[in-house]
Each structure stands twice: as C-alpha cells, then as structure tokens.
mmCIF file of the N, C-alpha and C atoms, coordinates in Angstrom:
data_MODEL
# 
_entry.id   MODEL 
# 
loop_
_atom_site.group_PDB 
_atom_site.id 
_atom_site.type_symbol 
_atom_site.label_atom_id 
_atom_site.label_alt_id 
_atom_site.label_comp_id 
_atom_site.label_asym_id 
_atom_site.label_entity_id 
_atom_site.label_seq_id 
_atom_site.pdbx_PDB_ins_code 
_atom_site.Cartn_x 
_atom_site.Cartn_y 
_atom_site.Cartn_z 
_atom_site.occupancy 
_atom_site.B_iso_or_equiv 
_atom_site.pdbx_formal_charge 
_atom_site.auth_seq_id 
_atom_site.auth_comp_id 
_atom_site.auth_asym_id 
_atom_site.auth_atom_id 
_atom_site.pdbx_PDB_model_num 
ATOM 1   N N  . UNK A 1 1  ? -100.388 24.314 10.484 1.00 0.00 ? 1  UNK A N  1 
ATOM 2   C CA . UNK A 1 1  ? -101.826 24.214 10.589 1.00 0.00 ? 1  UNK A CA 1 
ATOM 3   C C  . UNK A 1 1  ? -102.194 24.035 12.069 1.00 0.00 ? 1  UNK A C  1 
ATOM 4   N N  . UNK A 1 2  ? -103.066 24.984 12.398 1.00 0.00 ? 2  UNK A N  1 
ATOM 5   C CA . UNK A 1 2  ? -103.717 24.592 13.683 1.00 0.00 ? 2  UNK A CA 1 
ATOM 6   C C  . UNK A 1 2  ? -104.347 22.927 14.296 1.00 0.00 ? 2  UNK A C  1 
ATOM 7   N N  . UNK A 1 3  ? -103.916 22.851 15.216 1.00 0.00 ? 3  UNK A N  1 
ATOM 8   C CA . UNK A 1 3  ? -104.900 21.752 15.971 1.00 0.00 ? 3  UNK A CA 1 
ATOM 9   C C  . UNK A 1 3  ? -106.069 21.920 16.682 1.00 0.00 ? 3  UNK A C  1 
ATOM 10  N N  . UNK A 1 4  ? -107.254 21.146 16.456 1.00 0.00 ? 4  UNK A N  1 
ATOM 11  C CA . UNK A 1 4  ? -108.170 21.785 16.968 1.00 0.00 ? 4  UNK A CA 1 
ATOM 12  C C  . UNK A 1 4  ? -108.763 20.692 17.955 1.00 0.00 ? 4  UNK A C  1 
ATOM 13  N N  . UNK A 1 5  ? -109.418 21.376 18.701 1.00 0.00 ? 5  UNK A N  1 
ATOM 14  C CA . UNK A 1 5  ? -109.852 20.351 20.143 1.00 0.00 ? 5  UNK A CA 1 
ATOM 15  C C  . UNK A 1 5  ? -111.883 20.904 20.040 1.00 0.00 ? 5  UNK A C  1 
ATOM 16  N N  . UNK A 1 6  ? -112.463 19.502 20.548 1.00 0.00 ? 6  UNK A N  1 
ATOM 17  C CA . UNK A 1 6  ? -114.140 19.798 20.216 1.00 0.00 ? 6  UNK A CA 1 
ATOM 18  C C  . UNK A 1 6  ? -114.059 20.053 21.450 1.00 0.00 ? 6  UNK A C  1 
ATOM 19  N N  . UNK A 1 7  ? -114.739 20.743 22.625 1.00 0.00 ? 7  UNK A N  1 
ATOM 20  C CA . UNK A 1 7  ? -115.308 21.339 23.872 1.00 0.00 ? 7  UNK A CA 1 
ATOM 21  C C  . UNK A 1 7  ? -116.475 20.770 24.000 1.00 0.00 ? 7  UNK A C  1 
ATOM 22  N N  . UNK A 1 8  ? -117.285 20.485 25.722 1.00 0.00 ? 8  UNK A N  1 
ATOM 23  C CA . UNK A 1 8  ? -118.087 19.922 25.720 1.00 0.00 ? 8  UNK A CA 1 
ATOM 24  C C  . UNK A 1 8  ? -118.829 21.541 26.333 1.00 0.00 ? 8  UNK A C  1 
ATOM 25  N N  . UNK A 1 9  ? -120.245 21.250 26.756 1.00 0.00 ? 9  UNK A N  1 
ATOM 26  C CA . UNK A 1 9  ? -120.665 22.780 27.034 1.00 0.00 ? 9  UNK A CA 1 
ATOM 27  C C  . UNK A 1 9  ? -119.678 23.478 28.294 1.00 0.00 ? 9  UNK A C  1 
ATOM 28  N N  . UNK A 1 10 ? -119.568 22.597 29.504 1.00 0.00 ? 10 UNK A N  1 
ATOM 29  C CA . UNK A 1 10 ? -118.884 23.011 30.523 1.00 0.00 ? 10 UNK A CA 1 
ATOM 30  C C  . UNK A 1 10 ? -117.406 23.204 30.256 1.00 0.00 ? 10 UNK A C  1 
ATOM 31  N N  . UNK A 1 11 ? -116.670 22.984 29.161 1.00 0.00 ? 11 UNK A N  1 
ATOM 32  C CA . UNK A 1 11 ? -115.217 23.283 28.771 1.00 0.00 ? 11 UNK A CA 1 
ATOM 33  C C  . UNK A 1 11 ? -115.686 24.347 27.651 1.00 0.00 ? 11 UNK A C  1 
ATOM 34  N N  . UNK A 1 12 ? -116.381 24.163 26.850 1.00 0.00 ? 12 UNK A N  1 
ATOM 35  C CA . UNK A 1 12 ? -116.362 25.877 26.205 1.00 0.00 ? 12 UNK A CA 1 
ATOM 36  C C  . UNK A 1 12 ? -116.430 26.841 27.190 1.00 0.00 ? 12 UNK A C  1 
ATOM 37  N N  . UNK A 1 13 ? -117.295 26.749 28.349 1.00 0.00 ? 13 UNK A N  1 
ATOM 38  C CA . UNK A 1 13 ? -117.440 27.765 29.242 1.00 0.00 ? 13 UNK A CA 1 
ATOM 39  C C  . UNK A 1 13 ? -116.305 28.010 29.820 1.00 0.00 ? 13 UNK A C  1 
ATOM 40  N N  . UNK A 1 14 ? -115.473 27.342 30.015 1.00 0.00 ? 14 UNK A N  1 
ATOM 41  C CA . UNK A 1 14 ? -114.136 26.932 30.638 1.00 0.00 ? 14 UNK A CA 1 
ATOM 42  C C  . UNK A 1 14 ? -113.136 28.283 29.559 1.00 0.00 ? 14 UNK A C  1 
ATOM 43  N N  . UNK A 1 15 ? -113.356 27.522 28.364 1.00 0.00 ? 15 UNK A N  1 
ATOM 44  C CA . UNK A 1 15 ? -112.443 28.430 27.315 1.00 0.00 ? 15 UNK A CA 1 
ATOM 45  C C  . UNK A 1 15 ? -112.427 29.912 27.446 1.00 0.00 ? 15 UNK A C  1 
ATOM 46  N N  . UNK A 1 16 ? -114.238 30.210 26.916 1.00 0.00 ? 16 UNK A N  1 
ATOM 47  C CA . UNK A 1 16 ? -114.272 31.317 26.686 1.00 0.00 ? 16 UNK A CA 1 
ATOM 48  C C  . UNK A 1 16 ? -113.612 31.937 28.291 1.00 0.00 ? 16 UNK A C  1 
ATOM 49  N N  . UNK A 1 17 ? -113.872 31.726 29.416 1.00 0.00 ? 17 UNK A N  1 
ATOM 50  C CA . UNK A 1 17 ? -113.749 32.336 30.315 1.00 0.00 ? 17 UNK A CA 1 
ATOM 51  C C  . UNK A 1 17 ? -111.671 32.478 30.646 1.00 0.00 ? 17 UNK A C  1 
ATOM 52  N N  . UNK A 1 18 ? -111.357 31.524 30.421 1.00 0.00 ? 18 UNK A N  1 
ATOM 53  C CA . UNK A 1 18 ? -109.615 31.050 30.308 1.00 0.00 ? 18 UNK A CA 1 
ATOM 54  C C  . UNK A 1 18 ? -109.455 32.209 29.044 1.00 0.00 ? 18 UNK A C  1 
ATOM 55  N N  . UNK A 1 19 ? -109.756 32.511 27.933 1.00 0.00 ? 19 UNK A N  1 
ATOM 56  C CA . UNK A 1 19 ? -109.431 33.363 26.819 1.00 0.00 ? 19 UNK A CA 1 
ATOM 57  C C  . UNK A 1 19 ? -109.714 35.195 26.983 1.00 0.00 ? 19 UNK A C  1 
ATOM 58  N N  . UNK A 1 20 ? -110.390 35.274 27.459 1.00 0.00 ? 20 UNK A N  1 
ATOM 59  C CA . UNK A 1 20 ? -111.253 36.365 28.398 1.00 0.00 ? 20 UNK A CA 1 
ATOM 60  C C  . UNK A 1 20 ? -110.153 37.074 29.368 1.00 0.00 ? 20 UNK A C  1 
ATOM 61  N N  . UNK A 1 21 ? -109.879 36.183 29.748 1.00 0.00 ? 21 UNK A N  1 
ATOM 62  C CA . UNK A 1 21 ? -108.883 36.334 31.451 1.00 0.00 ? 21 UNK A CA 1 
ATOM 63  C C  . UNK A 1 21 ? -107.339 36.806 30.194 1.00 0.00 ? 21 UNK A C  1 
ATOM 64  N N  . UNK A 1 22 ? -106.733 36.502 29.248 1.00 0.00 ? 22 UNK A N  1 
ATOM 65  C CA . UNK A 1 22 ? -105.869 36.557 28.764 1.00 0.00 ? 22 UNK A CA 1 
ATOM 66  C C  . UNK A 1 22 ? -106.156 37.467 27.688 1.00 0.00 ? 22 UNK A C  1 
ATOM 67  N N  . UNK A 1 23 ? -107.009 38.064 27.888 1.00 0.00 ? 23 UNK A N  1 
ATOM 68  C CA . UNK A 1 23 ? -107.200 39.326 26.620 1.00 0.00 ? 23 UNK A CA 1 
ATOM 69  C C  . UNK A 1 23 ? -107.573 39.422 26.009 1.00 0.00 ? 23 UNK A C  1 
ATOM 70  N N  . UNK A 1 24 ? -107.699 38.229 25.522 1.00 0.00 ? 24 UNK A N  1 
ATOM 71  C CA . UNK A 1 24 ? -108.427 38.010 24.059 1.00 0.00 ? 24 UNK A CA 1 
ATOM 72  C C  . UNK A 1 24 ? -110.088 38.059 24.124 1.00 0.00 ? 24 UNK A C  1 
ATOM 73  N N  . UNK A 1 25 ? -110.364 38.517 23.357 1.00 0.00 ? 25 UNK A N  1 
ATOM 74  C CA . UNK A 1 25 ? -112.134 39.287 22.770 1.00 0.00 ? 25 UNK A CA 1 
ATOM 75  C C  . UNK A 1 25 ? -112.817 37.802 22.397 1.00 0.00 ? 25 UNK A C  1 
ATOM 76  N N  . UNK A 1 26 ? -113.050 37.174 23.274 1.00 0.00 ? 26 UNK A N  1 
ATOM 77  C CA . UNK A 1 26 ? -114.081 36.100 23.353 1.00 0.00 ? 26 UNK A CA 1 
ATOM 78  C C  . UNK A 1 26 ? -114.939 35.957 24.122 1.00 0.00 ? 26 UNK A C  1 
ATOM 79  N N  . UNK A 1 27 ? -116.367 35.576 23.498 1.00 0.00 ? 27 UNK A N  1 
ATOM 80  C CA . UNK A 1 27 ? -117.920 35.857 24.372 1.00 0.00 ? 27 UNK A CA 1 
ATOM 81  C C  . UNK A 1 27 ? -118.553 35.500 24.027 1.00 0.00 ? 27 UNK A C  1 
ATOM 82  N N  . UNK A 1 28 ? -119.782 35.118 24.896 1.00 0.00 ? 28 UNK A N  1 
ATOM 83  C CA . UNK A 1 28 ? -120.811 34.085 24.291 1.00 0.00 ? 28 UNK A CA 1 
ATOM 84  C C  . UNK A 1 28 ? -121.896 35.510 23.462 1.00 0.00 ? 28 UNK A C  1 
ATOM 85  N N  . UNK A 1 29 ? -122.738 34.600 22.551 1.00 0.00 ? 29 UNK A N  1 
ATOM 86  C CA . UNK A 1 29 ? -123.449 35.631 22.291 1.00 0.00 ? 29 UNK A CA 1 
ATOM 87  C C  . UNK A 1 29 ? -124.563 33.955 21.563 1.00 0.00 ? 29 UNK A C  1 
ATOM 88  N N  . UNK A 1 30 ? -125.945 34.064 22.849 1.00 0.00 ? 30 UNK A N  1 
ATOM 89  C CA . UNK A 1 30 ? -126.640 32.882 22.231 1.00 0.00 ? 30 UNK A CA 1 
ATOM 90  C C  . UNK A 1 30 ? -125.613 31.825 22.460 1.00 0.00 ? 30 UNK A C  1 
ATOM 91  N N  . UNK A 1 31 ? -125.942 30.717 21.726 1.00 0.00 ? 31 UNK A N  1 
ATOM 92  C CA . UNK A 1 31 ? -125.063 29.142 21.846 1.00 0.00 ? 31 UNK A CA 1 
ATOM 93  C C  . UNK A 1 31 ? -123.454 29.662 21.446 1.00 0.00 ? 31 UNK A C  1 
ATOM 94  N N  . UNK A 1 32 ? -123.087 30.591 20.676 1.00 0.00 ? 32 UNK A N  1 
ATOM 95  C CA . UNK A 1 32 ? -121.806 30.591 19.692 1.00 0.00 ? 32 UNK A CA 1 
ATOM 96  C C  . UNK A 1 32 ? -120.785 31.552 20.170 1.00 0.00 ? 32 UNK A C  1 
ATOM 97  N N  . UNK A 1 33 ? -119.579 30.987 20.090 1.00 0.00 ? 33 UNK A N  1 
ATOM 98  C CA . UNK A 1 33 ? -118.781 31.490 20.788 1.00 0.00 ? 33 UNK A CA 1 
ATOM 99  C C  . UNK A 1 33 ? -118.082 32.560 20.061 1.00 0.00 ? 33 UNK A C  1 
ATOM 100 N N  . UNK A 1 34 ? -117.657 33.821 20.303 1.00 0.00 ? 34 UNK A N  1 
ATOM 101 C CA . UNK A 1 34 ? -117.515 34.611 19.241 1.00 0.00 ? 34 UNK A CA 1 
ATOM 102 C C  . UNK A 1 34 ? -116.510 35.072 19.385 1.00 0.00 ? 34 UNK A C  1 
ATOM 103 N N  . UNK A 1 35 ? -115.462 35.038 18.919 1.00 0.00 ? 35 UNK A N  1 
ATOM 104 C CA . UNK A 1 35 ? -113.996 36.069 18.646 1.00 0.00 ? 35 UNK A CA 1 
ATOM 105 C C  . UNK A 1 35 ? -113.808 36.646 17.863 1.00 0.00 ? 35 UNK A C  1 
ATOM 106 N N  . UNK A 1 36 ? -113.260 38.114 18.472 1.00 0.00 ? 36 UNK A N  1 
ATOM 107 C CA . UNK A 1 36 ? -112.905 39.617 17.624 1.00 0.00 ? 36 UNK A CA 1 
ATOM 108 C C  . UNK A 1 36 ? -111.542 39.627 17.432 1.00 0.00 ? 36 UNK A C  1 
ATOM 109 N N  . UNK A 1 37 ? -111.068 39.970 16.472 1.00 0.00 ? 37 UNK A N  1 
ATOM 110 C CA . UNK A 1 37 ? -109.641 40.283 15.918 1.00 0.00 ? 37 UNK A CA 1 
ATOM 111 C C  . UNK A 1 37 ? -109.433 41.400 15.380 1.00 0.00 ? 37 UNK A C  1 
ATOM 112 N N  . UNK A 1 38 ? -108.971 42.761 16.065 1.00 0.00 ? 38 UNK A N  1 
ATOM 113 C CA . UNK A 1 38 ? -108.754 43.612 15.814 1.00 0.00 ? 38 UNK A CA 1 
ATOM 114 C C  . UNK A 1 38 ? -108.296 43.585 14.118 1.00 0.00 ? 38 UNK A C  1 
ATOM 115 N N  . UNK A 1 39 ? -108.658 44.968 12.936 1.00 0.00 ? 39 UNK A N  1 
ATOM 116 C CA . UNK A 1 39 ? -108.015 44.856 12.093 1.00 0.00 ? 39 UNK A CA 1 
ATOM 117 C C  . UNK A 1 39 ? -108.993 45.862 11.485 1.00 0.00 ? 39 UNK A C  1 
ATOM 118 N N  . UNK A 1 40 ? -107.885 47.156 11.084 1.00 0.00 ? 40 UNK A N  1 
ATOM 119 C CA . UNK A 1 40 ? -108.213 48.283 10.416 1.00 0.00 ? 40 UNK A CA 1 
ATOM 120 C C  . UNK A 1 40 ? -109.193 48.339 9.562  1.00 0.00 ? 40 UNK A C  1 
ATOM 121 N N  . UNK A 1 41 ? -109.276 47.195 8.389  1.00 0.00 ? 41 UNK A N  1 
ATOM 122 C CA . UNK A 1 41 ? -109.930 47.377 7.293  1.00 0.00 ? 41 UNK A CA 1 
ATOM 123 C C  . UNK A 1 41 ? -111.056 46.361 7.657  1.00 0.00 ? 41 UNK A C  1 
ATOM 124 N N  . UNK A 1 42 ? -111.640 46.533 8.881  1.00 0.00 ? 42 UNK A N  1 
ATOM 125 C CA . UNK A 1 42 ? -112.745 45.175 9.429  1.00 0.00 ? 42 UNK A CA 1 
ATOM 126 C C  . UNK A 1 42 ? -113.695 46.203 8.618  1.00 0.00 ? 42 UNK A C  1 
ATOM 127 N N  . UNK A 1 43 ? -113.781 47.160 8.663  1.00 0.00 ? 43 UNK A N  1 
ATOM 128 C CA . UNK A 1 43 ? -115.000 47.871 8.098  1.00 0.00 ? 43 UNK A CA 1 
ATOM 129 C C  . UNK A 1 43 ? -115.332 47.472 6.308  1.00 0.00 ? 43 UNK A C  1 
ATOM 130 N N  . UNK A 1 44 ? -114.361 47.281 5.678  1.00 0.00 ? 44 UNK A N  1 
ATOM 131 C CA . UNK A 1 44 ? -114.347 46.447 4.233  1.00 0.00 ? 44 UNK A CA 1 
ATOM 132 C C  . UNK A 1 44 ? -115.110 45.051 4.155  1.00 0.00 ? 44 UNK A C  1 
ATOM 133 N N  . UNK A 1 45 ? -114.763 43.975 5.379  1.00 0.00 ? 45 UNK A N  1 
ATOM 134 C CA . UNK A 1 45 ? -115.195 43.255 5.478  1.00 0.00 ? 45 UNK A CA 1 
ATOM 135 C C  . UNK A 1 45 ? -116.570 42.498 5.434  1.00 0.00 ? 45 UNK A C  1 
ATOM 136 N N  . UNK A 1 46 ? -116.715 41.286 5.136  1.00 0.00 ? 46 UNK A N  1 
ATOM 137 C CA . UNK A 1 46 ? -117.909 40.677 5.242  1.00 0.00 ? 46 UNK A CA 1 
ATOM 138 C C  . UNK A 1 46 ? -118.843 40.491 6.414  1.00 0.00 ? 46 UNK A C  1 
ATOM 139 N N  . UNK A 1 47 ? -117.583 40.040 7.377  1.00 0.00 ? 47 UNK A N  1 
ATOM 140 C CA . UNK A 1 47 ? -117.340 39.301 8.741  1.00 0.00 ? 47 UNK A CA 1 
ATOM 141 C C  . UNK A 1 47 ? -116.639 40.799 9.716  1.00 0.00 ? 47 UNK A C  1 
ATOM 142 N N  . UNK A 1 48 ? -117.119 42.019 9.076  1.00 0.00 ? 48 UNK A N  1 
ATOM 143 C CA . UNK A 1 48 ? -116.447 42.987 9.883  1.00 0.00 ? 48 UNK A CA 1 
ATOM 144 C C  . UNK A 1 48 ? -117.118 43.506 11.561 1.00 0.00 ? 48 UNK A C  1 
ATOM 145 N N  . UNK A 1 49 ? -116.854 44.195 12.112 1.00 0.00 ? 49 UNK A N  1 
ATOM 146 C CA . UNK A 1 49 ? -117.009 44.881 13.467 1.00 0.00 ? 49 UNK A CA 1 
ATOM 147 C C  . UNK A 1 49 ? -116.814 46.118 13.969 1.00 0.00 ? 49 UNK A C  1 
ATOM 148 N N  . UNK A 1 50 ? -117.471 46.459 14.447 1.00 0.00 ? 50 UNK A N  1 
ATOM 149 C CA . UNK A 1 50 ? -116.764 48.138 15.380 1.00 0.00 ? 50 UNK A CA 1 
ATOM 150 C C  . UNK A 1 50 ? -117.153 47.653 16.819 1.00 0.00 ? 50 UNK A C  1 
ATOM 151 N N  . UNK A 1 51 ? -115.791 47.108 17.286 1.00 0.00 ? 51 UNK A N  1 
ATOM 152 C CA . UNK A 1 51 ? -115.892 46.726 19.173 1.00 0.00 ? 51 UNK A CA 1 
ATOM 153 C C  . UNK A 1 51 ? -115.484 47.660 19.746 1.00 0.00 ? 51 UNK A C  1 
ATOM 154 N N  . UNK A 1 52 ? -115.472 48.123 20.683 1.00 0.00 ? 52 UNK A N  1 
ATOM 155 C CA . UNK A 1 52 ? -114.682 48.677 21.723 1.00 0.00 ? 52 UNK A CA 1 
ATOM 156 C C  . UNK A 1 52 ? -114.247 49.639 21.271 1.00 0.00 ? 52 UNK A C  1 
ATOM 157 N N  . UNK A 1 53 ? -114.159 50.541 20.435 1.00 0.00 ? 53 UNK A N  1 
ATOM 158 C CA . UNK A 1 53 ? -113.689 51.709 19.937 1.00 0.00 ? 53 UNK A CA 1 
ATOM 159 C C  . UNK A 1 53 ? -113.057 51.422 18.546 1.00 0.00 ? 53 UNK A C  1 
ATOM 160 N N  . UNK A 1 54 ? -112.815 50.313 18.419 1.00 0.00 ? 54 UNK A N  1 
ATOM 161 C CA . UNK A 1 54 ? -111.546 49.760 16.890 1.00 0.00 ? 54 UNK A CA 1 
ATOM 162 C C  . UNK A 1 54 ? -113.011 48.621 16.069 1.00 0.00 ? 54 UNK A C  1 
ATOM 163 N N  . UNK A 1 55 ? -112.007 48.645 14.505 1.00 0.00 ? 55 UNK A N  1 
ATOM 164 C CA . UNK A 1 55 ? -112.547 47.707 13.819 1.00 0.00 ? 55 UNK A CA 1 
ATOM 165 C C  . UNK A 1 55 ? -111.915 46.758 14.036 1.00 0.00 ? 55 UNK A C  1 
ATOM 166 N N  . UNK A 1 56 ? -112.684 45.432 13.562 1.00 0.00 ? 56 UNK A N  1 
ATOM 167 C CA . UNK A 1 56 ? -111.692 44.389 13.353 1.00 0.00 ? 56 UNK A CA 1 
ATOM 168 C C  . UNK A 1 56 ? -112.941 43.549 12.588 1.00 0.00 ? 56 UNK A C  1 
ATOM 169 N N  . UNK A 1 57 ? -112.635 41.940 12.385 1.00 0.00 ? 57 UNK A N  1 
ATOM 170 C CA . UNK A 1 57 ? -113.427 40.872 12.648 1.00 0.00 ? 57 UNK A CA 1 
ATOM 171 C C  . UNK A 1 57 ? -114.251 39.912 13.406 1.00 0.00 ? 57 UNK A C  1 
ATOM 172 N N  . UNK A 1 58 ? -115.042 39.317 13.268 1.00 0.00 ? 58 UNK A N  1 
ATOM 173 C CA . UNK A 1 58 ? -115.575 38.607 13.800 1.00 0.00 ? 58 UNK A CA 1 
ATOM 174 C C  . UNK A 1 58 ? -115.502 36.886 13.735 1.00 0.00 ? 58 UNK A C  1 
ATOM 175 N N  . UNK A 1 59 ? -115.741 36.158 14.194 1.00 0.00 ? 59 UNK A N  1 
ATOM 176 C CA . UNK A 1 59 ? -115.834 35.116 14.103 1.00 0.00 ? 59 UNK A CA 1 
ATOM 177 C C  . UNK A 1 59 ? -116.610 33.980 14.471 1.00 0.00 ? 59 UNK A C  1 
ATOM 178 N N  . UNK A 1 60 ? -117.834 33.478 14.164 1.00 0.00 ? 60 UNK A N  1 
ATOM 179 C CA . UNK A 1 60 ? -118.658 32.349 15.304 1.00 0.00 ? 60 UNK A CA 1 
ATOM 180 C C  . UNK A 1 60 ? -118.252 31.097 15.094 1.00 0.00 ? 60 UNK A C  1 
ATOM 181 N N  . UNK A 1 61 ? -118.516 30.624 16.478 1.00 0.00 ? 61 UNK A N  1 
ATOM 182 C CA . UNK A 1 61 ? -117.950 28.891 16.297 1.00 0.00 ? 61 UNK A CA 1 
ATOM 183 C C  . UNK A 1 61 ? -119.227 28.632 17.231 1.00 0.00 ? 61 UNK A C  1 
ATOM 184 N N  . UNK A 1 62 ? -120.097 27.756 16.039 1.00 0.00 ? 62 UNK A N  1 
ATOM 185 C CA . UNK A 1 62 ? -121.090 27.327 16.600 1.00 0.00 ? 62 UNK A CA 1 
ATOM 186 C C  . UNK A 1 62 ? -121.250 26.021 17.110 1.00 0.00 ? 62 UNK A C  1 
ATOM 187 N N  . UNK A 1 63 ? -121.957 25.347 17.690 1.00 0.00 ? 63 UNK A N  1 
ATOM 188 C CA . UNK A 1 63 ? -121.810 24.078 18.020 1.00 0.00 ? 63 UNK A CA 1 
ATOM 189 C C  . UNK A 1 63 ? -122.384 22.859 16.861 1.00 0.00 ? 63 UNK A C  1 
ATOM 190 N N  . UNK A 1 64 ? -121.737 22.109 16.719 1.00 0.00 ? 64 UNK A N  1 
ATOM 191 C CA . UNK A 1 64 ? -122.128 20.985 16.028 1.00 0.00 ? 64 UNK A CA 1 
ATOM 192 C C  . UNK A 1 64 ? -123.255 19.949 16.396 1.00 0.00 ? 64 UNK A C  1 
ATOM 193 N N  . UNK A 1 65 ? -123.807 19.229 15.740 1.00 0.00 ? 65 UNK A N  1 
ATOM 194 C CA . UNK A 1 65 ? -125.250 18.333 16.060 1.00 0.00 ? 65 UNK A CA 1 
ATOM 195 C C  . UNK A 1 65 ? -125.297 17.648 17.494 1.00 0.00 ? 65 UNK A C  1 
ATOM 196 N N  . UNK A 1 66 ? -123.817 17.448 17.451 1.00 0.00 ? 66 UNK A N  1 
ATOM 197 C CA . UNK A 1 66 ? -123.383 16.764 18.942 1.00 0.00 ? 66 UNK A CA 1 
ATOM 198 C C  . UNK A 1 66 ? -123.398 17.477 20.387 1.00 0.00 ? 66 UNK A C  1 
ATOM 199 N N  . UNK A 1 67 ? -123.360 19.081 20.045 1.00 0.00 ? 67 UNK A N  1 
ATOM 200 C CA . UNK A 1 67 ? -122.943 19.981 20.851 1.00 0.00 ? 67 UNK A CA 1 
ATOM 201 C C  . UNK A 1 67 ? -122.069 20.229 21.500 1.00 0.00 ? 67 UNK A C  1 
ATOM 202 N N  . UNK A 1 68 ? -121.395 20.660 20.373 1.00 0.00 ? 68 UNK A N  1 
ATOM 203 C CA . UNK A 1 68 ? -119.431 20.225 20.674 1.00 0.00 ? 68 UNK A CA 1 
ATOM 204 C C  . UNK A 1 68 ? -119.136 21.966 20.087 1.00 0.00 ? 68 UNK A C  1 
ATOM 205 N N  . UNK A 1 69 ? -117.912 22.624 20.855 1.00 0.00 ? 69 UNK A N  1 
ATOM 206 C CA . UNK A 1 69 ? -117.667 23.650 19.652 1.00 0.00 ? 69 UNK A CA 1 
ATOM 207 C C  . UNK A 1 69 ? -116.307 22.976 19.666 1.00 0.00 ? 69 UNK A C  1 
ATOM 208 N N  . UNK A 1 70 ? -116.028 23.718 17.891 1.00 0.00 ? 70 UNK A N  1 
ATOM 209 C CA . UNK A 1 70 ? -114.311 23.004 17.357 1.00 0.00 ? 70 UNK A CA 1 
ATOM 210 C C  . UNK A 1 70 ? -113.961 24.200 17.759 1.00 0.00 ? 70 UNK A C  1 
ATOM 211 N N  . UNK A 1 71 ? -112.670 24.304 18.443 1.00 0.00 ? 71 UNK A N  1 
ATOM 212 C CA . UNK A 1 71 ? -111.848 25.470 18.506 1.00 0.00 ? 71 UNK A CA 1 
ATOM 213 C C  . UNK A 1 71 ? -110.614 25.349 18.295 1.00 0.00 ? 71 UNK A C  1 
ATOM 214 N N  . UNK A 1 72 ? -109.879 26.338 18.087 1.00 0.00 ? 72 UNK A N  1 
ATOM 215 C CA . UNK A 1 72 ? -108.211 26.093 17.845 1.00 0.00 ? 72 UNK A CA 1 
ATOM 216 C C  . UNK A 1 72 ? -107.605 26.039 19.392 1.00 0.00 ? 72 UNK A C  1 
ATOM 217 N N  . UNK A 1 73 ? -106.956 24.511 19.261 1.00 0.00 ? 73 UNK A N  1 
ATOM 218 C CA . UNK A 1 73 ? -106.073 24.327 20.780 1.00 0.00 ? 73 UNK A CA 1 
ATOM 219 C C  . UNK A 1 73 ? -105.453 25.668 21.398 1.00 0.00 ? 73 UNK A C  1 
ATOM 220 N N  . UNK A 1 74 ? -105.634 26.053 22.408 1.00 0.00 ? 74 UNK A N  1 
ATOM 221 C CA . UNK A 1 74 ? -104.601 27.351 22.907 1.00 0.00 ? 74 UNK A CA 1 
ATOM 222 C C  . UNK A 1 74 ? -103.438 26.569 23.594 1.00 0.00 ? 74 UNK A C  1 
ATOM 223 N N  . UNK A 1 75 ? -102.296 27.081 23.076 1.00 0.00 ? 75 UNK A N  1 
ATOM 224 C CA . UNK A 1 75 ? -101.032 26.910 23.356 1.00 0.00 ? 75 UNK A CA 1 
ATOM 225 C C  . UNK A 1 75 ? -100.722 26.530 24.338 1.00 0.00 ? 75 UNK A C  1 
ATOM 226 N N  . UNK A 1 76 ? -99.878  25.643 24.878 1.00 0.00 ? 76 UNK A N  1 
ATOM 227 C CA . UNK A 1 76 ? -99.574  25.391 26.551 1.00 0.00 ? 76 UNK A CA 1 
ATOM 228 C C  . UNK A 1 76 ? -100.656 24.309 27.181 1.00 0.00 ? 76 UNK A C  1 
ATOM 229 N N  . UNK A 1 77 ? -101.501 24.013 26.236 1.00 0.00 ? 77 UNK A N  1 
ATOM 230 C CA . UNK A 1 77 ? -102.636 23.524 26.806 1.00 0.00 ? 77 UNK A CA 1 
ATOM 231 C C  . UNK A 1 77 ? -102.211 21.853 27.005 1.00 0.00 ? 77 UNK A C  1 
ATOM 232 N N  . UNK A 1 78 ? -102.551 21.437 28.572 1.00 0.00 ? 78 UNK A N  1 
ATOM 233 C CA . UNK A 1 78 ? -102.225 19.717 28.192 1.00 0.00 ? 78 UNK A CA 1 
ATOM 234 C C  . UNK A 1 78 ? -103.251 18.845 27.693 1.00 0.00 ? 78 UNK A C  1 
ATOM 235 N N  . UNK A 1 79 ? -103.110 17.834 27.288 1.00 0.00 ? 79 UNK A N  1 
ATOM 236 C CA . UNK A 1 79 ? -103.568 16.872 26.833 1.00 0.00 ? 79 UNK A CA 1 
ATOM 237 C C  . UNK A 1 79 ? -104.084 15.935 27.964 1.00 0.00 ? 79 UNK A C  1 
ATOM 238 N N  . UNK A 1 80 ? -104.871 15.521 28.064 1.00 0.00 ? 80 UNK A N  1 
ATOM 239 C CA . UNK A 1 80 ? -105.085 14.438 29.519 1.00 0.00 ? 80 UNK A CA 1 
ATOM 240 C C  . UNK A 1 80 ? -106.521 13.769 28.905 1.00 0.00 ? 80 UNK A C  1 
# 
C-alpha cells in the first residue's frame, strides 16, 4: 500500500513541478493537481483522456478543507 504525504500550497507546487521534470504527466488545472496515466482502453473509461496523442486516465487530487493535497510519497523522497 502506498504512503501518502499532505503538501502545503508551496510543496504541491514543488511536486507537480519535481514530477513534470521526471516525465510524468502532472499539472495544475484550477486548485487540482492532475495526473495522466497512459492506457489503451482510457477511451472505455469513466475517468478517461486523449493527451498528447494516446489515451489513458485521469486523475484529480484536490485539496482538502485545510488546503492540503494527499499525494502518493514519490520514492527516494526524505523525510525531515
């Protein structure tokens, strides 16, 4: 099971921009942070997409009352 870490606004900005730099299809769109996951049958989907030339999914992680987003820890990441 994933671990997940809450972000404050200036560390989501941090993320998305750190996730971005490493390839991965993350972007603000409004308050919510949004990640694409490539995947053939995104067009079946609920939560589907046509990015960049491919289907896949979507995903929003919006912020909570506190204005926190939950995200899944990225790997390598320290603790401090």
């Amino acid at each position: 099971m994933p671990n997940y870490i809450y972000l404050d606004y200036n560390e989501a900005h941090d993320y998305v921009e750190n996730m971005s730099r490493k390839g991965k299809k993350v972007y603000w769109e409004g308050w919510n942070i949004m990640s694409f996951r490539p995947n053939p049958a995104g067009f079946m989907k609920k939560d589907g997409a046509f990015r960049d030339g491919r289907w896949g999914t979507i995903r929003a992680i919006k912020p909570n009352k506190f204005g926190k987003w939950r995200v899944i820890e990225p790997v390598g990441r320290t603790r401090g």
